[in-house]
C-alpha positions in Angstrom: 6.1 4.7 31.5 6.5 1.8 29.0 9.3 0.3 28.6 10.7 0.6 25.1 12.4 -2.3 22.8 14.3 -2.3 19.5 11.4 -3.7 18.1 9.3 -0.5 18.9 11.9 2.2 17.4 12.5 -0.1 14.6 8.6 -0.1 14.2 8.4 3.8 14.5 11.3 3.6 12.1 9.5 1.9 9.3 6.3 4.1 10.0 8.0 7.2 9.8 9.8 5.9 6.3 6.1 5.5 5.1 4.2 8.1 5.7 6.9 10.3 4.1 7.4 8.6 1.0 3.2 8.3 1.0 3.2 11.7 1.2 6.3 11.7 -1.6 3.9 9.6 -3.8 0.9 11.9 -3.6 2.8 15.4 -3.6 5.4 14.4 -6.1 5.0 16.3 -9.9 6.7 13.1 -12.0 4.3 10.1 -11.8 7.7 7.8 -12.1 9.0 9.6 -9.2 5.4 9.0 -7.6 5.7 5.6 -8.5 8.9 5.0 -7.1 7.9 6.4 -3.8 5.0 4.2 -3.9 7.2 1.3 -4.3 8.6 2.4 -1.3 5.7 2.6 0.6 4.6 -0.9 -0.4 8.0 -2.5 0.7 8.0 -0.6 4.0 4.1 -2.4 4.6 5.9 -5.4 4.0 8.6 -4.9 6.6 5.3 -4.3 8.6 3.9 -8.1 7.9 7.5 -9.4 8.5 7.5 -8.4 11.9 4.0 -10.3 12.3 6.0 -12.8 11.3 3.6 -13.3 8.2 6.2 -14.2 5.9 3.7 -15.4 2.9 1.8 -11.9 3.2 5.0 -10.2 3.3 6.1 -11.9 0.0 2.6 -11.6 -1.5 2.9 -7.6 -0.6 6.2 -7.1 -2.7 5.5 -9.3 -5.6 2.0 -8.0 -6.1 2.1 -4.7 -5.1 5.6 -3.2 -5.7 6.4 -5.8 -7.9 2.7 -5.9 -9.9 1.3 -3.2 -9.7 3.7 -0.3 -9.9 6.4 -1.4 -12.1 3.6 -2.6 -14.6 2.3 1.2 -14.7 6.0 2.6 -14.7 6.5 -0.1 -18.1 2.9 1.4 -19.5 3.9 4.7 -18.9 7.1 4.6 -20.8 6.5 2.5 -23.2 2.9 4.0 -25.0 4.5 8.1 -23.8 6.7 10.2 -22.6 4.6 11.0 -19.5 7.7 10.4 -17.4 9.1 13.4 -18.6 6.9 16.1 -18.3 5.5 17.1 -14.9 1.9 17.1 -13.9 0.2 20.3 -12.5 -1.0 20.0 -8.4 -4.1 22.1 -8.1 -4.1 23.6 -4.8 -8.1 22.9 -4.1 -7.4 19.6 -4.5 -4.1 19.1 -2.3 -6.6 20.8 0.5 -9.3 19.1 0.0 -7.4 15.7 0.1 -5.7 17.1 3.7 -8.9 17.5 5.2 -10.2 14.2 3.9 -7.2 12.6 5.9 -7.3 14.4 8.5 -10.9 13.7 9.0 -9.8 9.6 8.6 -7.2 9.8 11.0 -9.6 12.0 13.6 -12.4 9.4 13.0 -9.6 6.0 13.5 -8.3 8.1 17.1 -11.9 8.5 18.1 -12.8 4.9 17.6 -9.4 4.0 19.2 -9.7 6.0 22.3 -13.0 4.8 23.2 -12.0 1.6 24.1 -8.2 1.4 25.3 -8.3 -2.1 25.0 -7.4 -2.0 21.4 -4.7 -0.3 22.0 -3.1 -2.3 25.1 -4.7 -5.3 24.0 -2.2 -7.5 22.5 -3.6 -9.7 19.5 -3.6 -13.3 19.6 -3.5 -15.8 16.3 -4.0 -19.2 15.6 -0.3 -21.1 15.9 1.5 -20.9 12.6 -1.8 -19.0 11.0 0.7 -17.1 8.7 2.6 -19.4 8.0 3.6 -20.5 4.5 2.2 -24.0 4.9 -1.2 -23.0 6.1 -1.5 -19.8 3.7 -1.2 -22.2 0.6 -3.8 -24.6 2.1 -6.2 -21.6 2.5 -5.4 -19.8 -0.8 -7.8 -21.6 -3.0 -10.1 -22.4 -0.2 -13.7 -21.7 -0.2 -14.1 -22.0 3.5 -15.1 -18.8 5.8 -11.0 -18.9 6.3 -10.1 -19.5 2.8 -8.7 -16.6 0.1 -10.6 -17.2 -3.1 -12.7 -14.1 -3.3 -8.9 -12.1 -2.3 -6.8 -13.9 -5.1 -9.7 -13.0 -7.7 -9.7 -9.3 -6.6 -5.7 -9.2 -6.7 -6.7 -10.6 -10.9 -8.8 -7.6 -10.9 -6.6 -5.3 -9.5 -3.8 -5.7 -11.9 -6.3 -5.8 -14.7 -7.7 -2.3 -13.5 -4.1 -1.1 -13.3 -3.4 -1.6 -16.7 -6.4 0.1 -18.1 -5.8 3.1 -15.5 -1.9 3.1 -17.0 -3.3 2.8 -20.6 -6.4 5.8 -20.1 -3.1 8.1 -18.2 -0.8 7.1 -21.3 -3.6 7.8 -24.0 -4.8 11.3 -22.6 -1.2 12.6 -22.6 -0.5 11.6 -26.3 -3.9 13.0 -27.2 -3.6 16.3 -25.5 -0.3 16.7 -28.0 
């Protein structure tokens, strides 16, 4: 029916990888081995932005995310506890309740996708070099409806909410001692 590329089983590839090690990251006892999963899952979304040929975003997506975010909570981790070597307990209610919850997302994203199969024919259509790394560090600081000024503050935030979450994890295990 449609005729399939490289570029389509390498995309179902990298989709596949994902999901698996997102549901690695959630299921896993360890929060290192979570976080390594995670890291995972963040460099496969960037494989993701390298075939949009968004090679900025790409970039951006390791070095903040896998780069930021998760090894700065694996270095808070080890260095205020041993968290990394004892295992967390997985309540059951909560493992079900999170499965229905995504389920629920993923019913509610095919309902709005079926209804109109023009999203998902539809081929989208950017700007000429929009991603590129030229125009992405003219529209970084930009106030402009186009620009990323509000997104590079909330990325700030982001890490700063990271470390308190990695600190409050650290400090209830030490406590509970």
């Amino acid at each position: 029916m449609f005729p399939i590329e490289i570029t389509d089983i390498f995309f179902y590839i990298v989709s596949a990888l994902i999901i698996i090690t997102a549901i690695f990251t959630v299921t896993a006892k360890n929060v290192l081995q979570s976080a390594i999963f995670l890291i995972f899952s963040f460099i496969g979304t960037a494989v993701f932005y390298l075939m949009l040929h968004a090679e900025f975003i790409a970039i951006s997506q390791v070095m903040v995310y896998a780069g930021g975010v998760v090894i700065f909570v694996i270095f808070t981790i080890l260095l205020t506890s041993r968290l990394g070597e004892t295992n967390l307990s997985i309540k059951i209610p909560r493992t079900f309740i999170s499965a229905i919850i995504s389920l629920s997302l993923v019913f509610i994203m095919l309902r709005f996708l079926l209804q109109d199969s023009s999203l998902i024919t539809s081929v989208p259509e950017a700007q000429n070099n929009y991603a590129s790394l030229e125009s992405m560090a003219l529209r970084l600081l930009s106030v402009q409806s186009d620009g990323f000024v509000i997104a590079f503050e909330l990325i700030s935030l982001l890490l700063l909410v990271t470390l308190i979450c990695s600190i409050t994890i650290a400090r209830k295990s030490k406590d509970n001692k």
